[in-house]
N, C-alpha and C positions, 0 to 999 in steps of 0.2 A: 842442450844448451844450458850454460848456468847463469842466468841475471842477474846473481849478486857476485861475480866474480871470485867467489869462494870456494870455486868446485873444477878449479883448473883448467878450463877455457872450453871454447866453443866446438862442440858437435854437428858435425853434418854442413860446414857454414864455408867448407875453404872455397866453391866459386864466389862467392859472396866477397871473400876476404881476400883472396887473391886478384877482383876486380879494381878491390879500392885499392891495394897495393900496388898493383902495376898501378895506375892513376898518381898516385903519391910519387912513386920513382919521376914518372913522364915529368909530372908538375914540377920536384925537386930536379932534375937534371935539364929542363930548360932555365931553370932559376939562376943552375951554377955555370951553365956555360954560357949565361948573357947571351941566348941568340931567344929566338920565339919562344916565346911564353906554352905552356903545355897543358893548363889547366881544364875543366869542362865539366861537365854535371854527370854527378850520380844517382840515380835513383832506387831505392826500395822499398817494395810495398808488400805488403803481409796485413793479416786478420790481427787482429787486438789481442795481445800477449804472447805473438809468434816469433820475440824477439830482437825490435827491429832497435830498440833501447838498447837491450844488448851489446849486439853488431857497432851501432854507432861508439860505444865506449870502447871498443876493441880495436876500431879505428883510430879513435884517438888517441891510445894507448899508444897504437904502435906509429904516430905521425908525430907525437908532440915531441921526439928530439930532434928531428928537425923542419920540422914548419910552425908556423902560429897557428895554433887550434881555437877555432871560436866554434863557441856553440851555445845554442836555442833551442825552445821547445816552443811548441804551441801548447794551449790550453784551452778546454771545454767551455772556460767562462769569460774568455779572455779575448773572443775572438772582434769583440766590440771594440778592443781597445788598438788605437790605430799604432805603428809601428813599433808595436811592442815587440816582435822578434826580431826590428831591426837594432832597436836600440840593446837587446841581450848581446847579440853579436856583433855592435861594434863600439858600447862604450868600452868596454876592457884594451878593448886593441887601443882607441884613442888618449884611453887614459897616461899610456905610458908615454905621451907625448905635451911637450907646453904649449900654454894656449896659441903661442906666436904660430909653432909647426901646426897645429890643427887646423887654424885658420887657411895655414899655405894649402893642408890637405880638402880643404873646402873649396880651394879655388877660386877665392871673392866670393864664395856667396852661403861665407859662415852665418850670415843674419836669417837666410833664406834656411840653411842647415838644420843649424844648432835647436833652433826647437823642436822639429821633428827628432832629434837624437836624444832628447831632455839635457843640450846643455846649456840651457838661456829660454827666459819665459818667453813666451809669444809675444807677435809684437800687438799694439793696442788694438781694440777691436775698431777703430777707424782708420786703420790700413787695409790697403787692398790686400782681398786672400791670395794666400800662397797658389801659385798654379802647381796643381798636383804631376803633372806630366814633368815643371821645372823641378819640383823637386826629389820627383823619382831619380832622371836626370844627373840630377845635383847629386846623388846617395849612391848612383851608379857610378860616379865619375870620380868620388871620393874613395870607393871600395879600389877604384884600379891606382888610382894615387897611394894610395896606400899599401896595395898590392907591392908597387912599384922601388915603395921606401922599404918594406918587409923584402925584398926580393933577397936575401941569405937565410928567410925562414919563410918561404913562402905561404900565403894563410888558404887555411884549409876550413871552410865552413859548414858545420852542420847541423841540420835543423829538422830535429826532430819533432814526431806528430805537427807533422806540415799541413795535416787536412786540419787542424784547430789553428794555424796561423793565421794570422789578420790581412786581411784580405792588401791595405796597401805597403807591408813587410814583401809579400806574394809579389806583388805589383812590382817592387822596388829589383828585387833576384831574377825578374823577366826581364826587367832592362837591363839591369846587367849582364846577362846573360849575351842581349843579344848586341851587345858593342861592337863583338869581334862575329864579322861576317864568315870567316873560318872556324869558328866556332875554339878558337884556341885561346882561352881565357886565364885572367894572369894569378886566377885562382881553381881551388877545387870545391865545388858548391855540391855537400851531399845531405840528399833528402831523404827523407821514410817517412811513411803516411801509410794509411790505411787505402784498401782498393776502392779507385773512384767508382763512381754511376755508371752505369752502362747507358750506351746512348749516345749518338754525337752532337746532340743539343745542350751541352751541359754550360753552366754559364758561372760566374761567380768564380770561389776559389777553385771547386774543380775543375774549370776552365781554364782555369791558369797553371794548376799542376801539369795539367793533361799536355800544355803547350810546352812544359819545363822538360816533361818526359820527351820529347818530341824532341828537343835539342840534346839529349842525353846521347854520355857516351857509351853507358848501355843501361835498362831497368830490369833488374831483377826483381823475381816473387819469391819470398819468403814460403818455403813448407815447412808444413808439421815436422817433428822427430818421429824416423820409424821406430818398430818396435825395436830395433837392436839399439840402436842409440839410448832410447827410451832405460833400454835393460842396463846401459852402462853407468846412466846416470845414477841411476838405483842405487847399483851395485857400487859406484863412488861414494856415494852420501851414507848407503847404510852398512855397506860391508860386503863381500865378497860373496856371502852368503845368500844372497836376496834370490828365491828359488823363479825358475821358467813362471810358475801359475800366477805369481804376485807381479812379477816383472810386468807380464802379457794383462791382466787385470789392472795393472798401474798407466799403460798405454789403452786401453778402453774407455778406461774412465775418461782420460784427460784429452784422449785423440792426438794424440802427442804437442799439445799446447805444451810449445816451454815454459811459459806463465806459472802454467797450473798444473805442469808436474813437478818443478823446484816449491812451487807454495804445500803442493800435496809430501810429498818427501820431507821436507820439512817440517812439518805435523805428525806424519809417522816417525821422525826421528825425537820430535819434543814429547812425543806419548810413548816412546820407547817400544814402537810397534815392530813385532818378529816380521821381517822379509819375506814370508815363506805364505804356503799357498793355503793355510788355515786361517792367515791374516788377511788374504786377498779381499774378501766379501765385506771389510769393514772399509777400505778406501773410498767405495760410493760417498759413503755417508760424509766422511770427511773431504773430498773432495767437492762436493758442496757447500765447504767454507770460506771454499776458496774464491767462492764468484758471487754476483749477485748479493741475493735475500740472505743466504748462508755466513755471506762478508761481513754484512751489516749484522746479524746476529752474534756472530763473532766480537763485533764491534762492542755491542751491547753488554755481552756477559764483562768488559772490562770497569763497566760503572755509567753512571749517568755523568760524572766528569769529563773522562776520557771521549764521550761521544760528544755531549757538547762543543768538545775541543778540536774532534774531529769535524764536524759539520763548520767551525766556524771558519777552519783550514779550508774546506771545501766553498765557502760562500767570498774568503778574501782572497783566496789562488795566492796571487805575487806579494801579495803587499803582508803576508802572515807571520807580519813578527811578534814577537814576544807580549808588545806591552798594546799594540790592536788587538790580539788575540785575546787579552787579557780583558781589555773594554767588550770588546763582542761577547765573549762567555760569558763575562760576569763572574769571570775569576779574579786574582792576586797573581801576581807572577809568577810568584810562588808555587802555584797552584797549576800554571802553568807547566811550569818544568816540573814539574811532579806527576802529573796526566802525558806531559810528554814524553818519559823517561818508559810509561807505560806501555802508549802505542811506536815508539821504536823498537820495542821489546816484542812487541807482536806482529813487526814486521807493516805497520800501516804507516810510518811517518815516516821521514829521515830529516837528517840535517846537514850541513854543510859537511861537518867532520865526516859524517857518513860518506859523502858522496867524495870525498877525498880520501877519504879509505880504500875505496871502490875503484878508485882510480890509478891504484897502489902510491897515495905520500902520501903523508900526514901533514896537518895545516904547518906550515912556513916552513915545509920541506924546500933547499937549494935549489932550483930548478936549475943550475948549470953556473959551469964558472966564466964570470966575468958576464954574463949573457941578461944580467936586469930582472924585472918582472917579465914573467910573459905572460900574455894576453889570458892565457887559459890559466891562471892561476888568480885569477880577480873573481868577484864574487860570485856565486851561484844565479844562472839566469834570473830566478827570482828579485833580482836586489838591484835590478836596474830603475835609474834615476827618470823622472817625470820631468815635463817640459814648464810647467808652471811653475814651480819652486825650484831650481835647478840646485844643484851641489857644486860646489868646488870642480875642477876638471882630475883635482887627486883626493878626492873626498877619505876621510877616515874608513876602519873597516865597518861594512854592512852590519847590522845587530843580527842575529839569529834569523833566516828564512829557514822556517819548516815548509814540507811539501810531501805527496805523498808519495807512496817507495812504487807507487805503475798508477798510471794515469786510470785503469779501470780500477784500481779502490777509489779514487778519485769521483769517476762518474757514478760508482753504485754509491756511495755516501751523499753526496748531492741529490741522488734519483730516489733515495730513504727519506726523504724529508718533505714532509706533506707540502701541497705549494703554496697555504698559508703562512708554513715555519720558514719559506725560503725565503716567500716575499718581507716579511718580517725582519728576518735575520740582515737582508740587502738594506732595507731602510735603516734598520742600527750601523748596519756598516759604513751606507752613504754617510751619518753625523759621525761616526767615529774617526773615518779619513780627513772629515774637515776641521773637526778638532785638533785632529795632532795636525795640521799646518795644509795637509795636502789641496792642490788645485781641484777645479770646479772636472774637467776633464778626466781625472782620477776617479773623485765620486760619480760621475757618470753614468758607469756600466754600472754601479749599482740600483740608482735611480732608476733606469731604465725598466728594473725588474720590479719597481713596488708598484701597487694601485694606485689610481687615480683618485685623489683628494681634496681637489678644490687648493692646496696649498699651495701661494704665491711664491714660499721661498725655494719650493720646486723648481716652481716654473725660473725661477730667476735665475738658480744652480744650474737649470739644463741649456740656457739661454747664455750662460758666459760659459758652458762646457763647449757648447757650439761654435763661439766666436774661435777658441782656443783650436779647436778641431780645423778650424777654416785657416787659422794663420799658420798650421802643420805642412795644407796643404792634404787634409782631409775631409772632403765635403760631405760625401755618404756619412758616415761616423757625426757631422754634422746634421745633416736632415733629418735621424733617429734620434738626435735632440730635441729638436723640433720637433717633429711629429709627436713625442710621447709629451712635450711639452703642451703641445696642443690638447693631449688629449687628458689632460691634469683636469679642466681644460684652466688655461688663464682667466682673468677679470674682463669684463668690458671694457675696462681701460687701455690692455694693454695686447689684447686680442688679437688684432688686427696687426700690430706689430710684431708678435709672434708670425703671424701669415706673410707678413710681409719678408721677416728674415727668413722665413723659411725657404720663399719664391727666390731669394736671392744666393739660398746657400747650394739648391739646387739647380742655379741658371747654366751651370759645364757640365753638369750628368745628366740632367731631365727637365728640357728645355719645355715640353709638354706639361710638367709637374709643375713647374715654374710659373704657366702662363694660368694655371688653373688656383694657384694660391694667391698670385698677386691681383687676381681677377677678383676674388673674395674680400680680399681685404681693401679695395680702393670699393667696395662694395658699403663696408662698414664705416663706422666713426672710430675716428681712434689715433687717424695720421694727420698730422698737423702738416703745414701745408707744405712746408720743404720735402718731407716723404711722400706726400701723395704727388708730387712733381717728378720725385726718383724713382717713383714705385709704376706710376705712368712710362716713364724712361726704358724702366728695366724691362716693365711688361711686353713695350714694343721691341725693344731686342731678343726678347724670348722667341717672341714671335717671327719674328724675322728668321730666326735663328731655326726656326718649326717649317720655314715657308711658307711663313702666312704674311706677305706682305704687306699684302692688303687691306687685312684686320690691324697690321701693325702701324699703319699711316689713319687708321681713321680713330682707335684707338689715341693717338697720339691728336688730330684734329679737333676730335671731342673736350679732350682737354684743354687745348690751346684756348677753345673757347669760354673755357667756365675761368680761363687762369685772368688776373687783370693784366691788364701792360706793364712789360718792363723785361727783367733777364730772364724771369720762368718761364712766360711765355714767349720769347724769342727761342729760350731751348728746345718747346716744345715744338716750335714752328721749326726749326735747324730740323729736327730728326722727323717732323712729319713730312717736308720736300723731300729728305734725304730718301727714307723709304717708297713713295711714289715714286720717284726717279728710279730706284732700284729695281721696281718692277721690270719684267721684260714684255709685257703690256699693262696699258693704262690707257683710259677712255679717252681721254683728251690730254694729251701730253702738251700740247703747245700753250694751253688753257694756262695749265698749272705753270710753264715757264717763265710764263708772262706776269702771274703772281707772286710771283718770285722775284721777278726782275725790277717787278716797284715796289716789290719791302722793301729791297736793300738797297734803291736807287742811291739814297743817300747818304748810306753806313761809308761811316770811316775807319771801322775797327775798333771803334772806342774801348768797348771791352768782349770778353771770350762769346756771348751771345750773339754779338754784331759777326766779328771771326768766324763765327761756326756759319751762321748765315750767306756771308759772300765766300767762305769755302764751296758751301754746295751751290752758290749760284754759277762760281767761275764752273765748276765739273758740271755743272748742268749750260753751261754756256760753250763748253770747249765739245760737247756730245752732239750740239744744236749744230756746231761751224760755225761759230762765232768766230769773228775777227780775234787771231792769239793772241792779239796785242791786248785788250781788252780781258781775255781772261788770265793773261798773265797780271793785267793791273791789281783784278780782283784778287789773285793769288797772295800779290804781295802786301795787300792789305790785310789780308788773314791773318801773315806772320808777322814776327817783331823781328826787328833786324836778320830777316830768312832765315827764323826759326820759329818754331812753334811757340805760344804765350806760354806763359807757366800757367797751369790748369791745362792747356789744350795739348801735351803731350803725348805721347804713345800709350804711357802705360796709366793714364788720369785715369780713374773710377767715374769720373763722371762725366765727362765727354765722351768717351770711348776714343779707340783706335782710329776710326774710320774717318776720324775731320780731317788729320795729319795725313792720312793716304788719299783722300779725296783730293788736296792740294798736291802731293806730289805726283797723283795720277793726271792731272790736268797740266801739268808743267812739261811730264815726258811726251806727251802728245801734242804737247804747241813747243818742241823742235830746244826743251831747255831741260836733257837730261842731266842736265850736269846740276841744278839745283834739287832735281826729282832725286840725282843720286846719292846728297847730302840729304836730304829728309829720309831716304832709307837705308842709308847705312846708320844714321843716329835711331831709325828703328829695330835695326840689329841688335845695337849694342844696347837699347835700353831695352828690349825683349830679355836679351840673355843677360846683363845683371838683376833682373827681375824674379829671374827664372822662370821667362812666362816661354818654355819650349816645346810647345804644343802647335794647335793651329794659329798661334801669335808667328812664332819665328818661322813656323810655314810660310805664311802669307809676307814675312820681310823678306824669305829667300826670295820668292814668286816676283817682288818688285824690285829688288834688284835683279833680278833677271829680264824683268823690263826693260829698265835701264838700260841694260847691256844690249838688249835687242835692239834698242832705237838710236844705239850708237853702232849698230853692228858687230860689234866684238860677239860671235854665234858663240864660240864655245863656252866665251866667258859664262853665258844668256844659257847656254844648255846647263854647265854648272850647277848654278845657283834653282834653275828649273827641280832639275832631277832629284835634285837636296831639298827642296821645297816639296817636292810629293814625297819622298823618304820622312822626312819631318811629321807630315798631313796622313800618312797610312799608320803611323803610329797609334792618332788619335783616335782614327775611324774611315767609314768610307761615305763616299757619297757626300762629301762637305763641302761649300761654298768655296775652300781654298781648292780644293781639289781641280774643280771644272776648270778658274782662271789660270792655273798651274798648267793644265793639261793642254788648254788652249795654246796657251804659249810657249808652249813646248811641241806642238804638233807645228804652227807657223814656225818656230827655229828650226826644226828640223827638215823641214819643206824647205825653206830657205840655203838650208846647208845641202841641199839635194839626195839628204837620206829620208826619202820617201819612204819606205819599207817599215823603216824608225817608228816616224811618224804614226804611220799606219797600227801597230804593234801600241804605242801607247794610246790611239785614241781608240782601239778594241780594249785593253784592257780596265781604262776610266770610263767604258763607254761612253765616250763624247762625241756627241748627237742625238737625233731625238729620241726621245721626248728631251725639251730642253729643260731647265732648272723654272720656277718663276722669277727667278732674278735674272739679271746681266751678266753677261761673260765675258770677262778683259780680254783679249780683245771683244768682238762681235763674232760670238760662238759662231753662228751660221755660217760668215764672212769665210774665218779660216777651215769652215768644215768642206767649201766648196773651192776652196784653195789645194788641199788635200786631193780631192775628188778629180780638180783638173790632172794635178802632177800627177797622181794614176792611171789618166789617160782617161778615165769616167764622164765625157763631157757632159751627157745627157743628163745625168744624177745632179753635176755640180749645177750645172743653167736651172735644175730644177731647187737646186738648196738656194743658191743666189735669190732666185728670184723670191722666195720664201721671204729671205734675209731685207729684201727692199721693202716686200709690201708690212712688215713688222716695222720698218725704221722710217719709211719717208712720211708715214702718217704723223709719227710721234714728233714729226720734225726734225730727224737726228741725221745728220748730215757731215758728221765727219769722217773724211775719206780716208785717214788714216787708221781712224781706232775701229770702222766699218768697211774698208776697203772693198765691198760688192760691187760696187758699179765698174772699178775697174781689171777686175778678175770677169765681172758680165759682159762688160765690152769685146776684151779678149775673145771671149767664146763664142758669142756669136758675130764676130766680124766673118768668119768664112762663109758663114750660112743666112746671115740676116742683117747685110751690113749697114743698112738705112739705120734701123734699130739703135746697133751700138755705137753708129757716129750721134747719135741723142741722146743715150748713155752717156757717151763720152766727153759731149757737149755740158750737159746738167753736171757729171763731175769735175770739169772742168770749173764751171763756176763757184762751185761749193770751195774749189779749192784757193780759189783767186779771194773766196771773200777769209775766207780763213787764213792764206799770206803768209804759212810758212813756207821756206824753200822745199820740204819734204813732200807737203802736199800738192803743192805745186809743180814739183820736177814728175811725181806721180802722177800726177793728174796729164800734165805734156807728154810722158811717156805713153801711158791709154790712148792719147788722143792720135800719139803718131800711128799706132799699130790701126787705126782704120781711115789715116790719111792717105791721100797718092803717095809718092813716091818723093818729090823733091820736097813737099809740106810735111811729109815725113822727117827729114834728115833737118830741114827747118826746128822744129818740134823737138828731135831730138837733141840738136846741139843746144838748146835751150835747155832741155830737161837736164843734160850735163851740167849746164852752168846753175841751175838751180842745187842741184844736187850736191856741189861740190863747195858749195856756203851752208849747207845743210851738215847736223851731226851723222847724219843717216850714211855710214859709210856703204851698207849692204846694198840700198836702193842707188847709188851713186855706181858703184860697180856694174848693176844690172844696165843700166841708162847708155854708160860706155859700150856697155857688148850688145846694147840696142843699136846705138850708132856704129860700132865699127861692120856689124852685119848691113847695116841700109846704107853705109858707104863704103866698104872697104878698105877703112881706116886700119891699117897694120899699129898706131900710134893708141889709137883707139881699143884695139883689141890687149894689146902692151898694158894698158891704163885698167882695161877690167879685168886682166889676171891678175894684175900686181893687187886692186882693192881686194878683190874675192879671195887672196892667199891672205891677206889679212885681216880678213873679216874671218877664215875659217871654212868660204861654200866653195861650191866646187861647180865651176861652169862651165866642165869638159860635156856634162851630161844635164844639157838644160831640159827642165822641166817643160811642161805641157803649156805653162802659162808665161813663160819667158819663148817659147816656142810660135804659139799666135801673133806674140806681142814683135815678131819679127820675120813675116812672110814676104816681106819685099826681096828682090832680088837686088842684090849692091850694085853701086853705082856705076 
């Protein structure tokens, strides 16, 4: 193999090359004939100097007439710095486009974007951070748009030494990746890295490779050259002559490392060494120049100039131009390019022109006629733009990036330097970046690496790198701010507010981290009082967020008490009910109700504290069976014109999400989805131009699929269900949206009479017990024994039911819709214990007359008929129809009619609940086990 392209091309490599090649044609010949897209990932992995640099340049070589070639590297120092391989691989491509078209290729949500790509500074650190999931998302969604607009040159990306790429670059090529469920991608994504960990615990970047290879359309491993290859190479470079003993001693040495047979070869040709097997015995020795301690020695004999200049290459990676370089050594620029001109010469550096040589043009070679810039002719990865100071979007050309000619002179130069000279060298570099203009984010990764000094303007530098990091939409890269900030450490003054950003930069990755830093700092002095009110806030959603409820309600209790009267402690009272409510036990629930119900006896809504207040009263009134009338008043006193206040939005930083879903979850359950369906479709839309596409827009799919359940439209309801756990597995498993999702997805689909469905997604969420400590939309228990009937399980369900009562009727929770046990219990034991469930039936009955929607009440009639005689039946039942059919509940309306046309023989009746059930979606050819109880009379 030849890695500087000077030795006529690649040996031993054609599976390799014939891979990416067919790949190239697939991607190009769906491109031209506009039908499916063709593209898919490559992978290659090999040992350190097996060529894998190479290969990719020979890829590129032969794709860049016709596709957009982008390409990136990773780097050994670089791996801190957050989307740095994204931004290599796609400013060039977007450069050649105007701001207007970039904007279109962002899709509205160039604000959310553009910083993470460095083209617009981040927005102020009193914005909400970026959600990293939206703007993976967002970067995924951009590459296929763009895909889309390149589609006559389709782009081909690749991204070398991938095990040194930053981890949310990584992040960003896995969602793209997985767009297309067929795996047939509107690009060609090729990688080489080095061979991961062994092990199937692997976590971080190699967890992400490992998952890239796994969607791969195939990974090949990189070998050695044997000895013939080895001998041809020889014999290219030094003449024909190069005898069997020196050939077979030149593969010894090197083990057929391409690396380090082209470096070895190349030394025997600049010391004018005979080929022959009298010369063999000296290749050891120089063949240890080529690596390692050998490299650096090499380095050395060029001067104390040229190594200085190398190590400052080595400590600045990207950012190593001309006149940094100049400040870090302690040169002239002069002096500069005179030590450079050096180590190009001895094969350690290169530059731009170099790497356009290599590539066969020479700088402002035509790249084709009439065909513009292309992508792959913008500057060297190196010379990509930062998000703080951004550039023009057609910025002039880059100054000089130097970089070294193979990432391992790179690591042994770096690994030569005592780790006093590095930490040294990092803190010159951190003031030299901020000198010439660069942002806090930039100096960063150098920071990171110097000692701890007591120095404020450290801490201040890692504290707005942090803010920067967060409005990317990169929080890790954030908390290593933090953390090394901490550990400067700061002043007593400002201590505690380091702890406290830090608890909030890690509240979406380590909600446990979170709950231990903000705990610290409401410990200390140092937060004045508006923080120690949000830092309390934040604490108990940490917590929450951990399963800890119930630290998170007392936690918040504690405070309320030390807070005086007035908005702060009304907030804190809002989220201390909220989280007690949340519980799925709690000591005294009716206790706490009742507390609740005389703070806010007499709110008017005056302002967002009162709001958030009779929010959780009404959903804590609408759980109890309260009269709907009454929590719809409260509902509508939360909002302004049936809308959420400004501050109490979806996407507020300071209220949270959960007031606006508390209201519209108490509105779908008191029979007013059509207001519930306005509060979350305006939560859709503001999730997604947020970019908050994580467990945010999970949880807007999951309510609008509420929604849709309580109007009956199933499939609409299954939809939005399915898309909300697609959304939720993204994130993670085991999540809060998860359970509600699963739940209501297992009652649609019970309802649509595909039990088997059902069954299949509550094994795979396992939903059931052990239950969550929190609440489950509906009442986990309710539909786990709903389930259990329609399988014909009665024993198991009469035994979840009853579970489900002695949980709910203590805490006083009496509604028969959002808990539906009593009348799935009645059903079941009317054959076997019918005294029993006609006092079931009776108690649900009343809950439902005091609560006075048509829903609960045509359900509750329906229960009560299935353990009536026979004419008090059909009584009962034609009631339950007239209830049902002033109700939005088309699905429970249908069942009602095929209750009644069974206990009378209504052919009109039966007419009525095919025609609901074909429009709702269920199917009542094959009624289930609890539509089955609910109709054992014989007809009229």
């Amino acid at each position: 193999m030849v890695p500087d392209g000077s030795y006529g091309g690649l040996l031993e490599r054609d599976p390799e090359l014939a891979a990416a090649a067919h790949a190239v044609d697939e991607l190009v010949a769906g491109a031209t004939a506009g039908g499916p897209v063709r593209g898919g990932i490559l992978v290659y992995r090999g040992e350190a100097g097996i060529g894998k640099t190479t290969l990719l340049r020979e890829i590129r070589r032969t794709a860049r007439d016709r596709c957009t070639v982008l390409t990136a590297r990773g780097g050994e120092t670089l791996t801190s710095v957050p989307f740095h391989v994204t931004r290599q691989l796609l400013q060039p491509a977007l450069d050649r486009f105007d701001e207007e078209d970039v904007r279109l290729l962002c899709g509205g949500h160039f604000d959310l974007l553009a910083p993470a790509l460095g083209l617009a500074p981040p927005p102020s650190s009193s914005a909400a951070p970026a959600d990293p999931q939206g703007v993976r998302d967002g970067l995924a969604k951009l590459l296929e748009r763009l895909a889309d607009r390149l589609r006559d040159r389709p782009p081909v990306l690749l991204v070398d030494d991938a095990h040194w790429a930053d981890a949310e670059s990584l992040a960003w090529l896995d969602a793209f990746t997985r767009i297309r469920r067929d795996r047939r991608l509107p690009a060609l994504v090729v990688l080489a890295h080095r061979p991961l960990p062994e092990g199937p615990r692997r976590t971080g970047v190699p967890a992400v490779l490992a998952a890239l290879a796994d969607r791969a359309v195939v990974t090949l491993g990189l070998h050695a050259l044997t000895p013939e290859a080895t001998a041809a190479l020889a014999r290219d470079t030094l003449g024909g002559h190069a005898d069997e003993p020196f050939c077979r001693e030149l593969w010894t040495v090197t083990s057929g490392n391409p690396y380090e047979t082209v470096e070895l070869l190349a030394k025997a040709r600049d010391r004018m060494l005979e080929p022959v097997a009298g010369s063999a015995s000296l290749l050891r020795g120089l063949g240890a120049e080529a690596r390692g301690g050998g490299l650096v020695a090499r380095l050395e004999e060029l001067g104390v100039g040229p190594t200085q200049l190398a190590r400052a290459i080595a400590v600045l990676g990207a950012d190593s131009t001309p006149d940094l370089l100049a400040s870090l050594a302690g040169m002239s620029e002069s002096e500069v390019a005179q030590h450079t001109e050096l180590l190009r010469q001895a094969r350690i550096v290169t530059t731009r022109a170099d790497r356009e040589a290599q590539n066969g043009r020479g700088p402002g070679k035509p790249t084709g006629p009439d065909a513009g810039p292309r992508a792959e002719d913008a500057p060297a990865p190196a010379a990509t733009r930062e998000p703080a100071h951004p550039k023009p979007l057609h910025p002039s050309p880059a100054p000089t990036h130097l970089e070294f000619a193979h990432p391992l002179i790179a690591s042994a130069v770096y690994g030569s330097m005592s780790p006093a000279a590095r930490t040294a060298m990092h803190g010159r570099a951190a003031w030299a970046l901020t000198g010439a203009g660069h942002g806090p984010a930039a100096v960063s990764r150098h920071l990171l690496e110097v000692h701890p000094d007591e120095d404020e303007d450290v801490v201040d530098q890692l504290r707005a790198a942090a803010d920067e990091h967060l409005a990317v939409g990169a929080p890790d890269a954030a908390r290593r701010c933090l953390e090394r900030a901490l550990a400067e450490p700061p002043g007593p003054d400002s201590y505690a507010r380091v702890l406290y950003e830090l608890g909030c930069a890690s509240l979406l990755t380590a909600p446990a981290a979170t709950v231990r830093h903000l705990s610290s700092a409401l410990e200390l002095p140092g937060l004045d009082d508006g923080l120690r009110i949000d830092a309390t806030y934040r604490l108990a959603k940490a917590l929450a967020h951990n399963n800890q409820l119930r630290e998170a309600a007392r936690v918040l209790a504690a405070e309320a008490v030390r807070t005086p009267p007035g908005t702060d402690r009304r907030r804190l009272q809002a989220a201390n009910f909220m989280y007690e409510g949340f519980q799925a036990a709690e000591e005294d629930g009716p206790a706490r109700s009742r507390r609740l119900a005389d703070l806010t006896a007499h709110f008017t809504g005056a302002d967002n504290s009162e709001r958030a207040l009779l929010t959780v009263r009404g959903f804590d009134a609408m759980m109890r069976g309260e009269p709907a009338d009454e929590v719809v008043r409260l509902c509508d006193l939360a909002l302004v014109d049936g809308i959420p206040a400004w501050g109490l939005g979806w996407t507020d930083p300071t209220w949270g999400f959960e007031i606006p879903a508390l209201t519209g979850i108490a509105y779908a359950f008191s029979d007013r989805p059509d207001r519930a369906g306005i509060l979350f479709t305006e939560a859709a839309r503001a999730f997604e131009i947020s970019g908050w596409s994580g467990a945010h827009l999970a949880f807007a799919h999951t309510l609008l699929g509420l929604v849709h359940r309580r109007r009956g439209n199933l499939p609409r309801a299954q939809h939005y269900l399915e898309e909300g756990l697609r959304l939720a597995d993204r994130v993670g498993n085991g999540l809060p949206v998860h359970w509600d999702t699963a739940c209501l997805l297992v009652d649609t689909l019970v309802a649509r009479g595909r039990t088997a469905e059902a069954r299949s997604v509550a094994d795979r969420y396992s939903f059931g017990p052990p239950w969550p400590g929190a609440i489950v939309l509906p009442d986990g228990p309710s539909v786990l024994g709903r389930l259990l009937l329609a399988e014909g399980r009665v024993e198991e369900a009469v035994d979840t039911l009853e579970a489900a009562a002695e949980a709910l009727v203590d805490r006083g929770r009496h509604h028969v819709v959002w808990a539906p046990w009593p009348l799935d219990l009645a059903r079941a034991l009317a054959p076997t214990d019918p005294d029993r469930a006609a006092g079931i039936a009776a108690e649900a009955r009343a809950h439902a007359e005091r609560i006075g929607t048509p829903t609960a009440l045509g359900e509750a009639l329906r229960c009560a008929a299935a353990v009536a005689d026979p004419p008090e039946a059909r009584r009962l039942l034609t009631e339950a129809v007239a209830h049902l059919a002033a109700s939005p509940s088309r699905y429970e309306e249908a069942r009602a009619h095929l209750d009644l046309a069974r206990a009378t023989g209504s052919a009109a009746a039966l007419a009525k609940a095919t025609e609901l059930a074909a429009d709702c979606g269920a199917s009542l050819h094959a009624p289930d086990a609890v539509t089955a109880r609910a109709s054992f009379h014989p007809p009229e």
